[in-house]
N, C-alpha and C positions, 0 to 999 in steps of 0.2 A: 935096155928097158926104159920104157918111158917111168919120166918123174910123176910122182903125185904127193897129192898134201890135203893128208884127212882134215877134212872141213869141222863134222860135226856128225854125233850121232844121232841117230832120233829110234826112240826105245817102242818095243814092240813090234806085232808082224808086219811086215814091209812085201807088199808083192808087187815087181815093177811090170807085169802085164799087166794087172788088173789097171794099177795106178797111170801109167802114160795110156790107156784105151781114151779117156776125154782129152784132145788137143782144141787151143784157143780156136778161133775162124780163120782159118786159111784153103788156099786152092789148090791143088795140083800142081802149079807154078810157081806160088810164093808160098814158103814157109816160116812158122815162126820159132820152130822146135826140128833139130835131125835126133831121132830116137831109135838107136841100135837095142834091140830086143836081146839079140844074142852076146852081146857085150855089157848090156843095165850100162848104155852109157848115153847120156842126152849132151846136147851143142845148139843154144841158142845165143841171140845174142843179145846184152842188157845193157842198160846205165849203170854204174858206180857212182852215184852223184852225176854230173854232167857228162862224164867221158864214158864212152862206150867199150863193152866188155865181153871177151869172146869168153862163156862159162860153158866148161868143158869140163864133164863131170861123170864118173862112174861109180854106179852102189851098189856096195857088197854087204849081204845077207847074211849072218850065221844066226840061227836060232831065232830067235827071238829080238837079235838086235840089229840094228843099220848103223853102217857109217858109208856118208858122202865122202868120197875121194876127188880133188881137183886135179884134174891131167897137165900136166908141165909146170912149168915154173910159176910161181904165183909172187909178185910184191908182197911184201911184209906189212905196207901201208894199206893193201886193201883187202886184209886177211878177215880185219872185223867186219867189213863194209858188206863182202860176198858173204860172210856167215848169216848175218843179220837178214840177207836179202831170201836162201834158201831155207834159213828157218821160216819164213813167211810163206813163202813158196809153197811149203809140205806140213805149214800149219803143225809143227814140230809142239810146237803147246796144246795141243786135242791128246789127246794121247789115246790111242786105239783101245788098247786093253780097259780102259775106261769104259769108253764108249759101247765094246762088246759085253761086259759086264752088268750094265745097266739096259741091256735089251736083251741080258739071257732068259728070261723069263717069256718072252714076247713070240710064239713060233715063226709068224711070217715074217717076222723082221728077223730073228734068228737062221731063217733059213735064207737069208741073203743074205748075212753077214758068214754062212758058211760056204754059199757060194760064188761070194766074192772076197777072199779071207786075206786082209792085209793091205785091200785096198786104201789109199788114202787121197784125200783131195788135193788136187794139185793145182794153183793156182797163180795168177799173174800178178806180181807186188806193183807194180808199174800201175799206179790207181788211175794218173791219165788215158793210157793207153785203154785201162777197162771200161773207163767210163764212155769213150768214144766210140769203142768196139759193140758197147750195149746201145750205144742211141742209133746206130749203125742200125741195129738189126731190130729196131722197132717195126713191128709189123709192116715187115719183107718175110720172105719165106730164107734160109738158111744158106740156098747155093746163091740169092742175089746178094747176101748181107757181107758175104766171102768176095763176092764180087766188088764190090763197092769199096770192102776193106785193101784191096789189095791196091786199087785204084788209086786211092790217097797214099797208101804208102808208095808206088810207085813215083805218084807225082811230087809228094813233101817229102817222105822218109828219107832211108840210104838199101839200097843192096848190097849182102856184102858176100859173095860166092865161098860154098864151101863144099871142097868136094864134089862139084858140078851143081849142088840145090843151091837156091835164090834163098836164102838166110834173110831176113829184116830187121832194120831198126825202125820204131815206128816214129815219125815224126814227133817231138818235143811240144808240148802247150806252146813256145814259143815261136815253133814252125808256121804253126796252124795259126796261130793268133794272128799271123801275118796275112792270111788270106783274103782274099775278096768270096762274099757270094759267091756269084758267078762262075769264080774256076769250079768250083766245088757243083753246081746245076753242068758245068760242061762232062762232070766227071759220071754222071747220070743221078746223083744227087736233088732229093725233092728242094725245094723253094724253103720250107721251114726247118728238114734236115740241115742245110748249109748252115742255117741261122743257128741251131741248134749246139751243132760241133762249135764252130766259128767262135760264138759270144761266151760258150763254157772254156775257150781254150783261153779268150781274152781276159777272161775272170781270173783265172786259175792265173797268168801271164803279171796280171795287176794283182795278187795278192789277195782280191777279194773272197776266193775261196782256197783255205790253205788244205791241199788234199793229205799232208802230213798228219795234221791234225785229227783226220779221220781214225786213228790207227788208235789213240786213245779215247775217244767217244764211245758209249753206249749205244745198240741200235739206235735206238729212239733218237737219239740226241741227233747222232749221221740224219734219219730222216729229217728231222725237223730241220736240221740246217741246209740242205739239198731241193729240200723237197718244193721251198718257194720260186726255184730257179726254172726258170722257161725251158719245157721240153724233158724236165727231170720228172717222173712220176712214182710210184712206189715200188713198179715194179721193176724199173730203170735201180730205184738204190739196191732191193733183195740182189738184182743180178752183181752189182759191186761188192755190197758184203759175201755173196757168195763166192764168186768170181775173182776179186781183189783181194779184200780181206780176210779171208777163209775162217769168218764166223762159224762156230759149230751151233748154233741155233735160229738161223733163219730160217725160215717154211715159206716155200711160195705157192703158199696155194692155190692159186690163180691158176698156175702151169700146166698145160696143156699133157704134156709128157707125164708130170704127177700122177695129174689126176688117169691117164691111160695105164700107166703101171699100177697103182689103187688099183683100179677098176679089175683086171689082170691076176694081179697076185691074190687078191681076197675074192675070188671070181663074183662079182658082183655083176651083175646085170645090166647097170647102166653108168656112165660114168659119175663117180661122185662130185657133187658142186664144190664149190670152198667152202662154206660152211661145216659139209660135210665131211672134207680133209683135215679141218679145223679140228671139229669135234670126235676125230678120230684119234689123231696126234692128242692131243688131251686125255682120251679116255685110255691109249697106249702107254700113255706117259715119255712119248717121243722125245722132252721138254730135258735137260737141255743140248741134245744131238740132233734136232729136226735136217741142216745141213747133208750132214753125212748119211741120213737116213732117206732124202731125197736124192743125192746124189747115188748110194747105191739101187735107188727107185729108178734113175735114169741107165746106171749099169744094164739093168735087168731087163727095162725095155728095150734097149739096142741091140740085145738077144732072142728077143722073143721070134720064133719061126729059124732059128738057125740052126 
């Protein structure tokens, strides 16, 4: 029997269809996640600090509660290091029952928390990787953003074969920092995207921006400190907090897919502005699960017609 070594629990309903259905941007070729459905057991590959980490993990359900199991042998030295990193991961500090508790009142948000029960956000702790991944996918449509992503990881990253899938590590701020323009326009890369990546990795490389540091900021505070940085806009940081940091009160209201599932679930007629997703979530009391209340917005869109 294979070894394992309970990581860490995280309390309430846990459903792992629901929760592995959103995977970061990848293609049919390169992946960033191997996720056995019939096993709850995920294999990607991560940093522990600088060195690189095959996290090979299965979770097991009873009731009401979860615990992360890590499959084979684990150091003792980097027992804190991996907990630390999937607590972030699965935003283990939101705590569901919470979150469903403060929206029982609410039907159409109730009726997605019952159709998608236990779902939880699952996200990327690696705050470089996120940040690169969202300037990546700045107004491209979603199959070129996958494309492009995989392109740099091929050319800087590492691949590391598992099981016959192309596993990734994604290049390091100090990979990239190394780059020229250029290779980055050879890779199909716009002229101000290169720039974009390129100077955020050299920043991030010299210290001038510590992405650690993000982890205890206030929204507000992340924007304000990001937001002067070339190529960074507001909705570039929402996708990090969401994406990275697995805030449970961000709203992006702006989003396209939002506002379609809005439109959808409250059959509304037209699609709603941001204003009008604003003054929704307010008058809901969405305040403070907007996060998870958009991410089950986007569950439900990827549904619709199937």
């Amino acid at each position: 029997m294979e070894k394992s070594y309970h990581l860490l629990t995280i309390e309430g309903p846990f459903s792992f269809e629901h929760t592995f259905q959103r995977h970061h941007r990848t293609t049919d070729t390169l992946k960033s996640m191997i996720v056995d459905h019939e096993e709850n057991r995920f294999i990607k590959w991560i940093y522990v600090g600088e060195t690189p980490y095959l996290l090979d993990a299965t979770i097991r359900t009873d009731n009401e509660k979860t615990e992360v199991h890590l499959n084979g042998s684990v150091d003792e030295h980097l027992k804190a290091d991996l907990r630390h990193y999937v607590r972030r991961m699965f935003g283990v500090d939101n705590p569901l029952p919470e979150f469903y508790e403060h929206m029982e009142t609410i039907p159409r948000i109730k009726q997605l928390l019952e159709r998608f029960h236990g779902m939880r956000i699952i996200t990327n702790p690696d705050l470089f990787e996120t940040m690169v991944d969202t300037i990546i996918g700045q107004q491209v449509n979603l199959k070129f953003a996958a494309t492009l992503k995989e392109r740099l990881v091929r050319f800087a990253g590492e691949i590391k074969k598992h099981d016959g899938a192309d596993l990734y590590l994604f290049p390091t701020a100090e990979k990239v920092a190394k780059l020229e323009y250029e290779q980055l326009r050879e890779l199909s890369f716009s002229q101000r995207k290169s720039e974009y990546i390129i100077d955020f990795a050299r920043m991030v490389e010299r210290e001038e921006v510590d992405l650690n540091a993000l982890w205890s900021m206030s929204n507000q505070e992340i924007i304000d400190r990001l937001l002067p940085l070339r190529g960074i806009g507001v909705w570039t940081i929402e996708c990090l907090m969401l994406f990275g940091l697995n805030r449970r009160d961000v709203l992006p209201a702006a989003d396209i897919g939002l506002r379609n599932a809005v439109k959808s679930l409250y059959e509304l007629e037209e699609q709603p502005q941001t204003d009008e997703i604003r003054a929704l979530a307010s008058e809901e009391g969405w305040h403070p699960w907007e996060s998870y209340i958009t991410f089950y917005m986007w569950q439900y869109l990827n549904t619709l017609g199937k």
